[in-house]
Structures are given as structure tokens and as C-alpha cells.
Backbone as CSV, one residue per row, in Angstrom:
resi,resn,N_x,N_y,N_z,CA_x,CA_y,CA_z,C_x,C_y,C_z
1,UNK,-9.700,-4.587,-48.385,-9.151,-5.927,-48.494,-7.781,-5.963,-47.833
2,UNK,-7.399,-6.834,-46.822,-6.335,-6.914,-46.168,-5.390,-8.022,-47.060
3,UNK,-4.394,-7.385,-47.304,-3.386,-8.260,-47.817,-2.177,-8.747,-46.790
4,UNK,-1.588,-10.263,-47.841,-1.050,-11.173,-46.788,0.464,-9.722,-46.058
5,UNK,0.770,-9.197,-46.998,2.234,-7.947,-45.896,1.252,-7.257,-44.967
6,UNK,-0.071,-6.834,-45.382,-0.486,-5.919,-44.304,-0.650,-6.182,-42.983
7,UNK,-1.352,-8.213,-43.296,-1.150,-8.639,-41.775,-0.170,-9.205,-41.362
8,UNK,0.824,-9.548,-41.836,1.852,-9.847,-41.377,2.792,-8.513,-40.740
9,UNK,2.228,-7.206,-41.418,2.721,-5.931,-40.698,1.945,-5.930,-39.291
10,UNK,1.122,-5.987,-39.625,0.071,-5.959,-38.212,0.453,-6.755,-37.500
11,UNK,0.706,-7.791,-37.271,1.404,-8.963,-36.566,2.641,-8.308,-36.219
12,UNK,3.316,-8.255,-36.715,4.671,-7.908,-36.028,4.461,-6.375,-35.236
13,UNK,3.521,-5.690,-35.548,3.446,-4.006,-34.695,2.613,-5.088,-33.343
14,UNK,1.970,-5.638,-33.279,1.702,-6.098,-32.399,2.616,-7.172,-31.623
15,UNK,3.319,-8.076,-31.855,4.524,-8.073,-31.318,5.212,-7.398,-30.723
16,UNK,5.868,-6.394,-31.147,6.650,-5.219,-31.019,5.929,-4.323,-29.623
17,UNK,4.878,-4.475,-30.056,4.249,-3.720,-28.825,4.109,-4.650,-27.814
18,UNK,3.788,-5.735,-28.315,3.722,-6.861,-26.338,4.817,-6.881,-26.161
19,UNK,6.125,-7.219,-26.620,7.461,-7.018,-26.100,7.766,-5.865,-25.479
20,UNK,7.492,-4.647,-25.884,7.292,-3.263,-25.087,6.956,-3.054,-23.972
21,UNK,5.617,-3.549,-23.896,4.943,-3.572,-22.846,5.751,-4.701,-21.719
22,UNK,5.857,-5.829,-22.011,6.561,-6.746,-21.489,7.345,-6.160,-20.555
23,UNK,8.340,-5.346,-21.238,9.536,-4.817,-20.786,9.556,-3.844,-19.843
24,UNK,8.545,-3.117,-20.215,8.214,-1.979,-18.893,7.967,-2.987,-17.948
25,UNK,6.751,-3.984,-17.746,6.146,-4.485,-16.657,7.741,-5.706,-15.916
26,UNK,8.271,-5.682,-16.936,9.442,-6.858,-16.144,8.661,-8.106,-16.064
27,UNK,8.284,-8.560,-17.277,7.618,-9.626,-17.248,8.520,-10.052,-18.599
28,UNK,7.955,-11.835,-18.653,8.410,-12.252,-20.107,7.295,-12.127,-21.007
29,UNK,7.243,-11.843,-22.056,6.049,-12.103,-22.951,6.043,-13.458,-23.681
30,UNK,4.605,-13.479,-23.757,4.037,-15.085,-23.860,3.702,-14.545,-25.358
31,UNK,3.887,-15.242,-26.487,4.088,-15.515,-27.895,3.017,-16.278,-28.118
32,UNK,2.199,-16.812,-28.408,1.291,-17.529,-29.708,1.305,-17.057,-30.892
33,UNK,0.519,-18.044,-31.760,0.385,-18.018,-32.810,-0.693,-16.957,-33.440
34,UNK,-1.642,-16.222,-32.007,-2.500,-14.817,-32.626,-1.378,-14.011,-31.365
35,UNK,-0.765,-12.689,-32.165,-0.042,-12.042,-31.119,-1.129,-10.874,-31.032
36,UNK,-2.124,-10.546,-32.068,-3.957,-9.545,-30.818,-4.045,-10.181,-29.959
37,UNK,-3.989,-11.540,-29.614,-4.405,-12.208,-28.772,-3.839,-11.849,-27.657
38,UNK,-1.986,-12.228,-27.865,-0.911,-11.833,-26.697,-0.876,-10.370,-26.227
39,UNK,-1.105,-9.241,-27.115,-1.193,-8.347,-26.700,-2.268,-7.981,-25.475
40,UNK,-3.607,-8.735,-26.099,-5.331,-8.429,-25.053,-4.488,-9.156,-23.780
41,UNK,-3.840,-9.847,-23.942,-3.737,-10.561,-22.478,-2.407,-9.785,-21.753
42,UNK,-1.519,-9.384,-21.766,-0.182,-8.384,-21.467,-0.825,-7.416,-20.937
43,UNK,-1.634,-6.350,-21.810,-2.176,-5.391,-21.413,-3.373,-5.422,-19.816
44,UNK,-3.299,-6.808,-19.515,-4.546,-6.921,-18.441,-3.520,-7.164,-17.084
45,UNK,-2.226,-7.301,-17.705,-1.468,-7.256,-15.983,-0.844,-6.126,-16.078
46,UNK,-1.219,-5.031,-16.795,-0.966,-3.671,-16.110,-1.266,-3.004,-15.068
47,UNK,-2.981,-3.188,-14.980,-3.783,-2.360,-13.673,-2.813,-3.287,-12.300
48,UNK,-2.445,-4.515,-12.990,-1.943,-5.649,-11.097,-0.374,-5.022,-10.968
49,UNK,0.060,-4.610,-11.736,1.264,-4.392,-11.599,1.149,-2.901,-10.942
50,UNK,0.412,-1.809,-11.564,0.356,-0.827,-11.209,0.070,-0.933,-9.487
51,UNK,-1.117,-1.870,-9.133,-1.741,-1.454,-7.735,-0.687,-2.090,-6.969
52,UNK,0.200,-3.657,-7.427,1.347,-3.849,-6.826,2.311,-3.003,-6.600
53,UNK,3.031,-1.876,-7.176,3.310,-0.743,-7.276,2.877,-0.182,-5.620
54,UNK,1.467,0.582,-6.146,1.449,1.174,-5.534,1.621,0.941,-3.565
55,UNK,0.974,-0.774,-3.488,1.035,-1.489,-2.405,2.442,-1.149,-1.743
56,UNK,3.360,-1.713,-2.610,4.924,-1.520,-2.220,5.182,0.159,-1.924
57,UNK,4.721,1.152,-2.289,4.946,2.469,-1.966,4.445,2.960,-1.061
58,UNK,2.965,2.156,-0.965,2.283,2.100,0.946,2.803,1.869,2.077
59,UNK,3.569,0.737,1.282,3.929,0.041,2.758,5.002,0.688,3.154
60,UNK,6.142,0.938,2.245,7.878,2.085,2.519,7.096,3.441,3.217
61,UNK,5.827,3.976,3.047,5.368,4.667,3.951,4.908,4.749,4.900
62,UNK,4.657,3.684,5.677,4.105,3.424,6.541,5.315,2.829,7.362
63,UNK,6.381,2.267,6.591,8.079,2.412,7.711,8.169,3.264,7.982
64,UNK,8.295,4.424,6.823,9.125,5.394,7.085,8.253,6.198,8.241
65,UNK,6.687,6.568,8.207,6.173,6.840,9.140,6.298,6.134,10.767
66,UNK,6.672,4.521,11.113,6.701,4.461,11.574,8.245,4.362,12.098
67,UNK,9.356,4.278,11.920,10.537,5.100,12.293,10.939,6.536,12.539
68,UNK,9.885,7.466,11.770,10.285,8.812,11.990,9.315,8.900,13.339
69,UNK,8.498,7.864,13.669,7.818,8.215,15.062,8.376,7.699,16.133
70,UNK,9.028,6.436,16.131,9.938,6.186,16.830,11.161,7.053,17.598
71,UNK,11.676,7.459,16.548,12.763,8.686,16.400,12.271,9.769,17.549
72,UNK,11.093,10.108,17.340,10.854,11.155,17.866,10.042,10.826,19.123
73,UNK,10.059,9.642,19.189,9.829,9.166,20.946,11.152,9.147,21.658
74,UNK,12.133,8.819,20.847,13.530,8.351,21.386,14.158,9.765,21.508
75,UNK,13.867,10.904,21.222,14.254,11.921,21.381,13.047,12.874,22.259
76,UNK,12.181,12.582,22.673,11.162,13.007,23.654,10.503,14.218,23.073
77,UNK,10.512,14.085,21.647,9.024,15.128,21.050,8.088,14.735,20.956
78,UNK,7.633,13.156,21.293,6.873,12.839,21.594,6.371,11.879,22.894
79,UNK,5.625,12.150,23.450,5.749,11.236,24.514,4.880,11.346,25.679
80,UNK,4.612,10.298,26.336,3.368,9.839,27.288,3.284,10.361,28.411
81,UNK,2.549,10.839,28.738,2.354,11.398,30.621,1.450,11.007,31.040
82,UNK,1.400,9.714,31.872,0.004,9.131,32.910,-0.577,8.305,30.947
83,UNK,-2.080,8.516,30.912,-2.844,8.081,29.468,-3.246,9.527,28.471
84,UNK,-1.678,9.958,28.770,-1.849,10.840,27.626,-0.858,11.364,26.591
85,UNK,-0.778,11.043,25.228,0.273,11.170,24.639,0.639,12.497,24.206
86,UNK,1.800,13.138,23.824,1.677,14.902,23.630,2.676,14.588,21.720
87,UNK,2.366,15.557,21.163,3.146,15.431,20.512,3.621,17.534,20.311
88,UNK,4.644,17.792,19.432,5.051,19.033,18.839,4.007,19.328,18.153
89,UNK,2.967,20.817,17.865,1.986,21.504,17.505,2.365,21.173,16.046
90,UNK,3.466,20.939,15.775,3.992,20.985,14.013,5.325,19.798,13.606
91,UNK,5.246,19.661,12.958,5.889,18.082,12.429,6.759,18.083,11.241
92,UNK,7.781,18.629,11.714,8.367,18.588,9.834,9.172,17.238,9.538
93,UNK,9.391,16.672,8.148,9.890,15.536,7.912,10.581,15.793,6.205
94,UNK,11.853,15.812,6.681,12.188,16.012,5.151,12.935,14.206,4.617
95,UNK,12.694,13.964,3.374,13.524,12.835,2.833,13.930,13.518,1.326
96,UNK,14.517,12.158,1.373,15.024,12.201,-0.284,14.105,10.873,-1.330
97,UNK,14.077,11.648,-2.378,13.219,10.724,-3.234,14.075,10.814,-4.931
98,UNK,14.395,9.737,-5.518,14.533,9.570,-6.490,14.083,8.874,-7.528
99,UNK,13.526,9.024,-8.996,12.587,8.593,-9.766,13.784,8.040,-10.603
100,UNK,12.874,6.889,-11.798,14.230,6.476,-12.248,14.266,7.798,-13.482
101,UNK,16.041,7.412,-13.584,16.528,8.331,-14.633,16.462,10.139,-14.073
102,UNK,16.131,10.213,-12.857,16.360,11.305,-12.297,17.313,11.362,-11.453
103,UNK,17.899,12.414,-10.703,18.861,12.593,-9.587,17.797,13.005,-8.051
104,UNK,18.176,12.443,-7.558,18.011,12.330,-6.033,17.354,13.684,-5.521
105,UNK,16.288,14.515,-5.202,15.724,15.515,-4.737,15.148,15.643,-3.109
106,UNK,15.724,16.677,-2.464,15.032,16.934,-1.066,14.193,17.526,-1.106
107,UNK,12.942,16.235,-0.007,11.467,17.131,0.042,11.451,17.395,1.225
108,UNK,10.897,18.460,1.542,9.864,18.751,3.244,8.703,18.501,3.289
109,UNK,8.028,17.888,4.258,6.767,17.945,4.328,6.397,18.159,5.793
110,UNK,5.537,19.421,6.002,4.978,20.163,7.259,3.701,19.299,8.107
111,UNK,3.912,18.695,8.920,2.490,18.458,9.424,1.932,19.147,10.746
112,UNK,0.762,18.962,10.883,0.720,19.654,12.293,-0.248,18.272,13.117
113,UNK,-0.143,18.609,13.797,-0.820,17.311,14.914,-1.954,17.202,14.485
114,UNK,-2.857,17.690,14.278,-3.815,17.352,13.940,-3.984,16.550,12.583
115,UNK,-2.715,16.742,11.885,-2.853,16.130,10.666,-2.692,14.843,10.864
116,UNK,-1.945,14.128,12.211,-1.937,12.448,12.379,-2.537,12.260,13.636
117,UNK,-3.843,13.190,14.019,-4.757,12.348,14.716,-4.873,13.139,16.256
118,UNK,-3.970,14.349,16.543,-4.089,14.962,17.716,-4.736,15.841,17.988
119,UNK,-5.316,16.408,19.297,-6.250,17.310,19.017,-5.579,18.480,19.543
């Protein structure tokens, strides 16, 4: 038998948790009068937020790929002779990446031509 504190406990843990959630996603939370309700619905713009996410981390890669290729036309490690492009047998690319609440870390990453398409 559910009594009137138990759901009114339940109500407010559910509150508590769509505001939570809210807060991670940087959204406002939407309140009614069933907050199971507000919660089922909060929880369904996670997966959009996540793949938005990830979209935005595609695309800063696909600058950064296409400036570090630039770069290296403008410095002639890579580059055209007659219809044929040459690149360096090996490709290194270091950046910096920082997560939140972390400090700033240098990565390398090795490629070799074949890894973006050369034979």
C-alpha cells in the first residue's frame, strides 16, 4: 500500500532527478503535474544530445584534418606532380585535448599514408 509521504517522496526523487538530468544536458526542465511523466520525457533527449555531441566532435575533426593538410601542402610534404599527389610514408600529428575538469594533455597520433587513402 503506497502512502500519501511515500508518493510524495517519489515525486520529489523524481524531480530531483529531471532537474539533474536537465542540468547535465543544459536544458530547462519542463515540470507538470506527473513529474514520471517529466522524467520519461528528459530522459529521451539524451540519445539527441549525445549524437549532437558527437556531430560537433566530427566536424572539429574534420577542420582540424583539413588544416593540418593544408599545412602540409604549404610546407611541400605534400604535393602534386603532373595527376599525381605524393604524400610522407608516415604522418605524425600531435594536439592538445582537454576534458572538462581535467588539465590540458599532449597526444600523438602516427599515421602512415595508407591510413588516409595512399598507396
Amino acid at each position: 500500500m503506497r502512502t500519501k509521504e511515500g508518493i510524495e517522496a517519489s515525486a520529489a526523487t523524481y524531480r530531483k532527478a529531471t532537474n539533474q538530468v536537465a542540468k547535465k544536458l543544459k536544458v530547462d526542465p519542463e515540470h507538470t503535474k506527473y513529474p514520471s511523466d517529466d522524467f520519461k520525457e528528459i530522459v529521451k533527449l539524451i540519445p539527441e544530445k549525445i549524437r549532437n555531441k558527437a556531430l560537433k566532435w566530427y566536424k572539429m575533426g574534420i577542420k582540424r584534418g583539413l588544416t593540418e593538410a593544408t599545412d602540409m601542402m604549404a610546407d611541400g610534404k605534400i604535393y602534386k606532380k603532373g595527376n599525381t599527389v605524393y604524400c610522407p610514408g608516415s604522418i605524425d600529428i600531435n594536439v592538445k585535448t582537454k576534458f572538462k575538469g581535467e588539465d590540458w594533455v599532449k597526444r600523438s597520433y602516427k599515421f602512415t599514408a595508407t591510413h588516409i587513402g595512399f598507396e
